[in-house]
C-alpha positions as CSV (number, residue, x, y, z in Angstrom):
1,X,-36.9,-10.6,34.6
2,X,-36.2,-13.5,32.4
3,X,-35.6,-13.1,28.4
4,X,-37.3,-15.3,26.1
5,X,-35.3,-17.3,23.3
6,X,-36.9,-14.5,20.8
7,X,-35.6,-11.8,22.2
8,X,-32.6,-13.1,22.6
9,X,-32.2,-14.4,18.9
10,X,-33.4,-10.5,18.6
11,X,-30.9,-9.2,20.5
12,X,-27.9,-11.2,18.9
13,X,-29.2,-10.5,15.1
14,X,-29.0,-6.4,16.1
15,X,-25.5,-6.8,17.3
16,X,-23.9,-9.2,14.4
17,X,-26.0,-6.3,12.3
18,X,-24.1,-3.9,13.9
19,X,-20.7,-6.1,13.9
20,X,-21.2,-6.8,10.2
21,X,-21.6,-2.8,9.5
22,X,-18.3,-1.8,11.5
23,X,-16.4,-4.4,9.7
24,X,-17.5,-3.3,6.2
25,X,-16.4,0.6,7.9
26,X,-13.3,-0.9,9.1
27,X,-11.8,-2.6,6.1
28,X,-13.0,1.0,4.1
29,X,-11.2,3.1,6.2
30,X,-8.4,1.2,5.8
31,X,-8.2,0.8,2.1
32,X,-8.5,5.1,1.9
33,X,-6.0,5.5,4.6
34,X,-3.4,3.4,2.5
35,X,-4.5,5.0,-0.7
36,X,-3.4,8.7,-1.5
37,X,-6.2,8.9,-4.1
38,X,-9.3,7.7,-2.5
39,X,-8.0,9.6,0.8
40,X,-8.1,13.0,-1.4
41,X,-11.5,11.9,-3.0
42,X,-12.8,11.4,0.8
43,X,-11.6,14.2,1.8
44,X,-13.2,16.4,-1.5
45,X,-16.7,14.8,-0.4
46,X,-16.3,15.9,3.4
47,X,-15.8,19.2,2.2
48,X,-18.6,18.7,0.1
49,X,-21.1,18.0,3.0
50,X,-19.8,20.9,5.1
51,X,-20.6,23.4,1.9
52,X,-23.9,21.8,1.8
53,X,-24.3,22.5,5.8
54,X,-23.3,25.9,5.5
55,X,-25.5,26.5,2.1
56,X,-28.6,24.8,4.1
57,X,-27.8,26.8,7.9
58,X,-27.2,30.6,5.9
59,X,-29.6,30.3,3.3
60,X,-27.4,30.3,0.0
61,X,-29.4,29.3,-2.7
62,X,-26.8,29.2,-5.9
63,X,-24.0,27.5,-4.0
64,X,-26.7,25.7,-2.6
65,X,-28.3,24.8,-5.9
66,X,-24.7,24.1,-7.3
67,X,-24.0,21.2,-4.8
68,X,-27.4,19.7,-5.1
69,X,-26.3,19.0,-8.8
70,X,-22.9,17.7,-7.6
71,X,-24.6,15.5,-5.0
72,X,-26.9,14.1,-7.5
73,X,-24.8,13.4,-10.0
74,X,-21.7,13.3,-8.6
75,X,-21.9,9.8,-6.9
76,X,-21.9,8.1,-11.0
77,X,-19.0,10.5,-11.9
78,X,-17.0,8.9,-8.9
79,X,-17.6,5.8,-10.2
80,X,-16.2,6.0,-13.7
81,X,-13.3,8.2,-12.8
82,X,-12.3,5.7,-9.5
83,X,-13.5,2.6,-11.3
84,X,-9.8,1.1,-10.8
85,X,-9.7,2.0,-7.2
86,X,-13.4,0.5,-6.3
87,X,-12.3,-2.5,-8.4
88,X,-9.5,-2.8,-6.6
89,X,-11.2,-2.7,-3.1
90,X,-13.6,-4.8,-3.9
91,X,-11.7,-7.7,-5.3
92,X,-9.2,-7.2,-2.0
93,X,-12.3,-7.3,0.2
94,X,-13.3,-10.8,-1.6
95,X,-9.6,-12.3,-1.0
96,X,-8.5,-14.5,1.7
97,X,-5.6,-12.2,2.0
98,X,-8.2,-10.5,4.6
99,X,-7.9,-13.6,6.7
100,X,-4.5,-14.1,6.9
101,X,-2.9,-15.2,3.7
102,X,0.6,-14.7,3.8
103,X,2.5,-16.9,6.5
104,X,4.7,-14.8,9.0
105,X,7.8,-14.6,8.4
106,X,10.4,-15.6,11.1
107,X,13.4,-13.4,12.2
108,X,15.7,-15.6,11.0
109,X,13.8,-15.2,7.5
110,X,13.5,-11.9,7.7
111,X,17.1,-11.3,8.1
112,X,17.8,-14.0,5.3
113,X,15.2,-11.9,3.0
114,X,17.0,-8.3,3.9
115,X,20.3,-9.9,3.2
116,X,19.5,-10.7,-0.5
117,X,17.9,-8.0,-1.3
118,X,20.8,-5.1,0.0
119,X,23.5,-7.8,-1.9
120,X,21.6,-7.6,-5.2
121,X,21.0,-3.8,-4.8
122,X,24.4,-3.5,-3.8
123,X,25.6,-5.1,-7.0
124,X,23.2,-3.3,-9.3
125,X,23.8,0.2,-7.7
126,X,27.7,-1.0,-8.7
127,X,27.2,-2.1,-12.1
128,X,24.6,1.0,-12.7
129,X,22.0,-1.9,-13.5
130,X,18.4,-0.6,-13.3
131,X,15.7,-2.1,-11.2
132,X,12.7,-2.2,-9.9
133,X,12.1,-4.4,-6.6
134,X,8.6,-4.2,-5.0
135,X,7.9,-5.9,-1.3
136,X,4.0,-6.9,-1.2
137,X,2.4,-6.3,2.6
138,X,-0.9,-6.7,3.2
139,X,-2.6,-4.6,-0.3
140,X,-3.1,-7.5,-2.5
141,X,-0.5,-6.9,-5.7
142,X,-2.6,-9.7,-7.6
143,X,-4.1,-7.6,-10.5
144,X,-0.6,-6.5,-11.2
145,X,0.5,-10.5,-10.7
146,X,-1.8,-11.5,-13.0
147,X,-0.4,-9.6,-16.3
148,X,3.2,-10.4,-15.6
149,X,5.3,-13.7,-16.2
150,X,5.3,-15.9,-13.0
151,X,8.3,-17.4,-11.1
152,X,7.1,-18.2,-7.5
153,X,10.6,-18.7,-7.1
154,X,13.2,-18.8,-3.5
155,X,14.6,-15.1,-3.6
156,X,18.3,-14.9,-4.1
157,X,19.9,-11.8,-5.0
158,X,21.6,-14.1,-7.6
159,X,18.3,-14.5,-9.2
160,X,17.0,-10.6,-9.0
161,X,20.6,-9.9,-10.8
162,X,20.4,-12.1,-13.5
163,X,16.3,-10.8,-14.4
164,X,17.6,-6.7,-13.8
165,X,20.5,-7.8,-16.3
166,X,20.0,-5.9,-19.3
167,X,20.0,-8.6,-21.7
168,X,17.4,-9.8,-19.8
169,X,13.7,-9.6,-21.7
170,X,12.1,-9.1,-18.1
171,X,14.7,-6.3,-17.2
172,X,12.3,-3.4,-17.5
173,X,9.5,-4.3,-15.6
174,X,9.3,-4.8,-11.7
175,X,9.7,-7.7,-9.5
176,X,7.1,-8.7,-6.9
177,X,7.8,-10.5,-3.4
178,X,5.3,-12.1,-1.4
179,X,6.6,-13.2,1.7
180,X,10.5,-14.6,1.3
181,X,9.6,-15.8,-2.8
182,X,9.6,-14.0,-5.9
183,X,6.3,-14.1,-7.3
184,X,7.1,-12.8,-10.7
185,X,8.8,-10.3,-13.1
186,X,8.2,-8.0,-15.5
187,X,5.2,-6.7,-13.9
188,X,3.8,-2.8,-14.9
189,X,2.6,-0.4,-12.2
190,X,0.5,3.1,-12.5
191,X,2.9,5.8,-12.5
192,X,2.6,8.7,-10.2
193,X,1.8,12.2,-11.6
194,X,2.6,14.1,-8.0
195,X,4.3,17.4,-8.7
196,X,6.9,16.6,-5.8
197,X,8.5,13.8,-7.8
198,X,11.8,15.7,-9.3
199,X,11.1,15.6,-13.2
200,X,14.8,13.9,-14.1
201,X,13.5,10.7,-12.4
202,X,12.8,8.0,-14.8
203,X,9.9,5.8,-15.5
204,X,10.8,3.1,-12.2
205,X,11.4,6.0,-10.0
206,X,7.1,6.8,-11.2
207,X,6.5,3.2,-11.3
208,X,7.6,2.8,-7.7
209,X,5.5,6.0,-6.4
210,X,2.3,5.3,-8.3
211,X,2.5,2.3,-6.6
212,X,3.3,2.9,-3.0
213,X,0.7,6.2,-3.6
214,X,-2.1,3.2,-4.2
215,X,-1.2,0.6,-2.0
216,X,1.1,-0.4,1.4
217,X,4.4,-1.8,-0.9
218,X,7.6,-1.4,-0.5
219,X,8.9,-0.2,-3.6
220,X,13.0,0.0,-4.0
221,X,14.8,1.6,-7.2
222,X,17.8,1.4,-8.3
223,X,18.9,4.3,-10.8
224,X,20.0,2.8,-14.1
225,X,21.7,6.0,-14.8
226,X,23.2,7.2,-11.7
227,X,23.2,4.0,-9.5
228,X,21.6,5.4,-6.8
229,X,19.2,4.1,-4.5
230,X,15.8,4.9,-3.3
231,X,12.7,3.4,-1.7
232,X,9.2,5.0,-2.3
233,X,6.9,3.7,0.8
234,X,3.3,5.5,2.5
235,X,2.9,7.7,-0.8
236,X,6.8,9.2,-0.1
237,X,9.9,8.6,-2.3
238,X,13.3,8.3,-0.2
239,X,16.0,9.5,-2.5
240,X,19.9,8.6,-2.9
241,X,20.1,5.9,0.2
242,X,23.3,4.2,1.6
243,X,22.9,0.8,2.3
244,X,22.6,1.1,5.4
245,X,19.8,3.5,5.2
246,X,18.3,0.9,2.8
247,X,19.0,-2.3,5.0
248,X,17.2,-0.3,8.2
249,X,14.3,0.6,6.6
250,X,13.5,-3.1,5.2
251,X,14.2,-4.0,8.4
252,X,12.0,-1.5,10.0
253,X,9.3,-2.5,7.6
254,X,9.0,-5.9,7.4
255,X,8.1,-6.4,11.1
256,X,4.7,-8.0,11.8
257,X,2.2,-5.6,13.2
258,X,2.1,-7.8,16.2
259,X,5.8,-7.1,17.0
260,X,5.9,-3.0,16.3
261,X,3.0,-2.8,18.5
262,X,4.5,-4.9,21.4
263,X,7.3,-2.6,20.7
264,X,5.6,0.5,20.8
265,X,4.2,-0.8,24.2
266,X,7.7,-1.3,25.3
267,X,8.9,2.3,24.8
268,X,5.8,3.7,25.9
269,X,6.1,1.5,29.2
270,X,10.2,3.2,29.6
271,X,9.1,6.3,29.0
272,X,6.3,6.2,32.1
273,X,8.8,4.4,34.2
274,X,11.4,7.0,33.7
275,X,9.1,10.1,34.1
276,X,7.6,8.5,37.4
């Protein structure tokens, strides 16, 4: 049975419909999985549908009359309170960061990149000199870019000492790195309201929080009172780190995707060859 060129043309429109549909799904579920807020707020409307399946299935008509208010009006509420976050989304979803905008960087660059960065935190943990260092992945950093003072200089831990130096006029605000160059300095991030955040932690130890609770950086501190180290990353804070704890987790972290999955595959391959 032959197919005519209609059908066919048919055919291929329904699946780049349904192609176009799961990558709009895709890059949404990835957004709220490396976002603590819009994961909650996803999570607040699941339960949400379930109350409404339960109200609907038993027959509860005042929790059932409460959540069609919620459901009707709730969808405009969402919008003002998460205005920042949809903005966000929606002006990552329009960059060509999605296709591949940061070049990948070698080993040898990475080790370069990790070597700069644990000598200038090394220095300012000595010295007691506060800072605030933050490693852009694949979140677009660009709204917070776009308000500081640009460099788009070569990092050196020579340079991220002399802008963390407190004479400095760009000493408070945070450094952003995209790829093995500093972007800029003196760039403000949100800061973090969580509860598990101990309250004698200043306003970088926040800073760095807020921002790895809204997007994928890697944000390191160093303590301008006590020296100390830490690195907030996935929505957590990692307190009082060596440098060696600090060198292995940049390490850890700045591997392409590509190369922790062939990894992963590695491991998983010893671990079948050793059981069998």
């Amino acid at each position: 049975m032959s197919i005519s060129t209609s059908e066919l043309l048919s055919i291929l429109q329904d699946l780049g419909d349904i192609l176009l549909v799961w990558l709009i799904f895709y890059y949404i579920l990835k957004n709220i999985k490396n976002n603590l807020k819009l994961s909650l707020l996803f999570r607040g409307v699941f339960i949400i549908i379930i109350l409404k399946v339960i109200s609907v299935v038993f027959g509860f008509v005042t929790i059932g009359l409460l959540l069609e208010y919620v459901i009707q009006w709730g969808p405009i509420a969402l919008i003002v309170i998460f205005q920042p976050e949809i903005r966000t989304i929606l002006e990552q979803l329009g960059r060509s960061q999605l296709l591949g905008r940061h070049k990948v960087l070698t080993l040898d660059e990475r080790e370069r990149m990790v070597y700069e960065l644990i000598n200038a935190i090394d220095y300012l943990r000595k010295e007691k000199i506060g800072g605030l260092i933050v490693i852009e992945r694949d979140i677009s950093l660009a709204n917070y870019i776009d308000k500081a003072k640009k460099l788009y200089a070569d990092l050196s831990s020579d340079l991220l000492i002399a802008i963390f130096y407190e004479g400095n006029p760009l000493h408070d605000g945070g450094v952003i790195i995209q790829g093995d160059r500093i972007t800029c300095a003196g760039a403000v991030f949100p800061t973090s309201n969580s509860p598990k955040i101990n309250r004698r932690l200043g306003t970088r130890h926040r800073a760095a929080l807020g921002l790895a609770e809204e997007t994928d950086a890697i944000c390191i501190v160093v303590s301008e009172e006590t020296g100390r180290v830490s690195i907030a990353l996935k929505g957590d804070m990692l307190y009082n780190l060596t440098l060696d704890d600090a060198r292995m987790i940049l390490i850890d972290e700045l591997k392409p995707k590509q190369e922790v999955e062939e990894e992963l595959l590695v491991d998983e391959e010893e671990i079948y060859e050793e059981n069998n």
